[in-house]
C-alpha positions in Angstrom: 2.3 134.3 181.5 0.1 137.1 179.3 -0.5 139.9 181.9 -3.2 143.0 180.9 -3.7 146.0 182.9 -7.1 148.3 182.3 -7.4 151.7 184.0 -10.8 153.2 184.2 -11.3 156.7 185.0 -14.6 157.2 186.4 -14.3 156.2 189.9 -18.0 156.6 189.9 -19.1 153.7 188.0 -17.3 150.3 189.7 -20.2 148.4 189.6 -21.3 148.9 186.2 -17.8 148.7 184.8 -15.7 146.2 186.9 -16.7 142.6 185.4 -16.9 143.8 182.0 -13.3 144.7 182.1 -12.2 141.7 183.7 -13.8 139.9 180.4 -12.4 142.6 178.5 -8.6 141.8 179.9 -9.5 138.0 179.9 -10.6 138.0 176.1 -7.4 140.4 175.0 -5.5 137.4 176.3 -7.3 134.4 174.6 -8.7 133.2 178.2 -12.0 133.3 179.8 -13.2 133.1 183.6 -13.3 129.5 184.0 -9.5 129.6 182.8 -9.1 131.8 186.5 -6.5 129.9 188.8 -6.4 132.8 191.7 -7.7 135.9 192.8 -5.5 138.6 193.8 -7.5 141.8 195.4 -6.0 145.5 196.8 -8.3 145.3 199.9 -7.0 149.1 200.5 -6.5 151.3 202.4 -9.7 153.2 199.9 -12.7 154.7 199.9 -15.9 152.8 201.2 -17.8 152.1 197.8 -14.9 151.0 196.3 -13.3 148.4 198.1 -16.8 147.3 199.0 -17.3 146.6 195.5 -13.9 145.0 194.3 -13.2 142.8 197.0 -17.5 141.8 197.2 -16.7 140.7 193.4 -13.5 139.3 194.2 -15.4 137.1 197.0 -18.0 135.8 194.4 -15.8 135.1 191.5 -13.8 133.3 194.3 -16.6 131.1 195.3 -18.4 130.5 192.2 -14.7 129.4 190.4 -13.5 128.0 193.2 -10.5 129.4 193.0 -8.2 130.8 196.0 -8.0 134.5 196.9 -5.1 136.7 197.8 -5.7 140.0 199.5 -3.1 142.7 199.4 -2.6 146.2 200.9 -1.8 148.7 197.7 0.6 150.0 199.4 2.5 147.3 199.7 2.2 147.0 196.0 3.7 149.9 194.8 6.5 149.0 197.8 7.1 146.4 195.6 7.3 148.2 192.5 10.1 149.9 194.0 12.1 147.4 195.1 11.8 145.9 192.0 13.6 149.0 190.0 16.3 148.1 192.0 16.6 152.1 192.8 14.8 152.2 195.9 16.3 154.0 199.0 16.8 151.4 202.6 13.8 153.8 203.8 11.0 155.5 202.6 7.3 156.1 202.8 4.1 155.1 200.4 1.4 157.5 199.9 -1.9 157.4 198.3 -4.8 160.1 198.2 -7.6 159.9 201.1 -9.1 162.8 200.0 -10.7 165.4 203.1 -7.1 166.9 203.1 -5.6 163.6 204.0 -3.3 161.0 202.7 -3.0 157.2 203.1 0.2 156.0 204.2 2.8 153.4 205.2 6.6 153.7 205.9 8.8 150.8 205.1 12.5 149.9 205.3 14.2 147.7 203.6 10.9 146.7 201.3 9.3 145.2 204.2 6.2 147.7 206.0 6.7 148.8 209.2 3.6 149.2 211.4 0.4 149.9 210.1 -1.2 151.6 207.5 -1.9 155.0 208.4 -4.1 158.1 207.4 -3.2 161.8 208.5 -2.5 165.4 207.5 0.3 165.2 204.8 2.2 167.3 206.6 2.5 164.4 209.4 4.2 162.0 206.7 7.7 160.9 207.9 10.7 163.2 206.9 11.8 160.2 203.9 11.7 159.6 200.3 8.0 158.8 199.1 6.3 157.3 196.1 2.8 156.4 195.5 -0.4 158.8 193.6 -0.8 160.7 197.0 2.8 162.6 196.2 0.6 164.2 192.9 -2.2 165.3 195.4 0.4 167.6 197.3 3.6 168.5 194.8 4.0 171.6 196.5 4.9 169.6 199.5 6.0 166.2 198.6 6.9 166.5 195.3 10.6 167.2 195.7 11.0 164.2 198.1 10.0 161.8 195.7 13.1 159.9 193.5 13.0 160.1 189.7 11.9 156.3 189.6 9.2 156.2 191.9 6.4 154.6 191.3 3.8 156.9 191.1 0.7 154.4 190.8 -0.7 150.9 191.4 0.5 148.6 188.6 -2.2 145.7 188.5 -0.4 143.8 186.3 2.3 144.2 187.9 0.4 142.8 191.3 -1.0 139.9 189.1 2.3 138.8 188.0 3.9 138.8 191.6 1.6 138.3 193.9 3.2 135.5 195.6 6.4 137.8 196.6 3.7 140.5 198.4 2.3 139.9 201.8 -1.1 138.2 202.3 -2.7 141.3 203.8 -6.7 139.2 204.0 -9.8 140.0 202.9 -11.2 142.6 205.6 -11.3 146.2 203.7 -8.4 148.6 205.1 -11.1 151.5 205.6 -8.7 153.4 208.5 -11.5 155.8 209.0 -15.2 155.4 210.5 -17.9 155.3 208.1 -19.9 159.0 207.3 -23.2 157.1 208.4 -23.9 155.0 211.6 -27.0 153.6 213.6 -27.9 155.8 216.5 -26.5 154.2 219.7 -30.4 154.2 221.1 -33.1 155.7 219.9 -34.3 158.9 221.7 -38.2 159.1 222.8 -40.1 161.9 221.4 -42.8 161.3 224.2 -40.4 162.5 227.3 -39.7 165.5 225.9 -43.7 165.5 225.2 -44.1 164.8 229.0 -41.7 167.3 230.0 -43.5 170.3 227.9 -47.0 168.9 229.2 -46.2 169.6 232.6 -47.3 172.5 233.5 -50.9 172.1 231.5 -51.1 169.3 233.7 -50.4 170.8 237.0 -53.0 173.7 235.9 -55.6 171.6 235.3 -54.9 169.4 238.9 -54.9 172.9 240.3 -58.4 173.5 238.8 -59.9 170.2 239.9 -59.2 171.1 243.7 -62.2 172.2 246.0 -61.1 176.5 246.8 -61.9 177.3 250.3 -63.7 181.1 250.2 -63.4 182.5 253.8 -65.7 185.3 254.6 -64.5 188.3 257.5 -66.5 189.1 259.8 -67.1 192.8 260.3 
């Protein structure tokens, strides 16, 4: 099995960058897309953009190669990095960045996750050893909880070349927040507010329109 890993650093760019390296990897290897046999995907937890755009293209290459996909939770992955070193405690926690002050995480025991992914303050993180990129965010806090041979990133090769020993997490992205933007539960009229500030014109103008009664005294 010929496994190749490409990191990109501009988080900014997944569109324009994502299938090129896939060729990239693929040609470094001597294969080429129709030499695909499955499609294994981190379907989070993430941002929005990107896990919109790698499991999106992880959908299409799926469909138009006709090959199975496997979606996986990344933290899970680096869970199984762990384990693998044979150096991993019976319980511990995963932790990735969430940015806004926040990290992503899961606790697991004995390799296996327990409960759902999760995202809160750091400080909220269960009192055990943790691994993961989210222990780099917050070293002043984390940093001496975390074991000399943590992992301290995704390996994709690594989830390439064992993908069949990490849970089958689907293909719905693991957002674990709401999104910035959303519809308007119903759309407010501009014309009863117009109403309301119409009013009293209105009433002053009915008031107008009504005969006026001019009584005379009598001396």
């Amino acid at each position: 099995m010929a496994v190749a890993t490409r990191t990109v650093g501009n988080s900014h760019s997944h569109v324009e960058m994502l299938i090129p390296c896939v060729q990239e990897m693929l040609s470094a290897t001597g294969a080429s897309l129709p030499d695909v046999e499955r499609i294994c995907i981190g379907v989070g937890p993430g941002p929005f953009t990107g896990l919109r755009v790698g499991i999106a293209t992880a959908v299409t290459l799926g469909q138009v190669l006709d090959v199975p996909l496997h979606g996986v939770c990344t933290l899970d992955v680096i869970a199984a990095q762990w384990m693998a070193t044979g150096g991993a405690p019976q319980e511990f926690v995963i932790a990735s960045d969430a940015r806004r002050k926040e990290l992503y995480w899961a606790r697991y025991s004995d390799g296996r996750r327990a409960g759902e992914p999760q995202v809160t303050d750091p400080a909220r993180l269960p009192h055990e050893p943790v691994a993961g990129p989210g222990v780099d965010v917050y070293p002043e806090l984390l940093g001496e909880r975390r074991p000399a041979d943590a992992p301290c990133s995704v390996d994709a090769g690594f989830m390439a070349a064992n993908w069949q020993s990490i849970p089958d997490a689907g293909l719905a992205p693991l957002y674990l927040r709401k999104p910035d933007a959303e519809l308007p539960s119903a759309r407010k009229s501009a014309l009863n507010g117009r109403h309301r500030r119409m009013r009293p014109a209105r009433h002053a103008v009915e008031q107008a329109g009504r005969p006026t009664t001019i009584r005379q005294a009598t001396k």
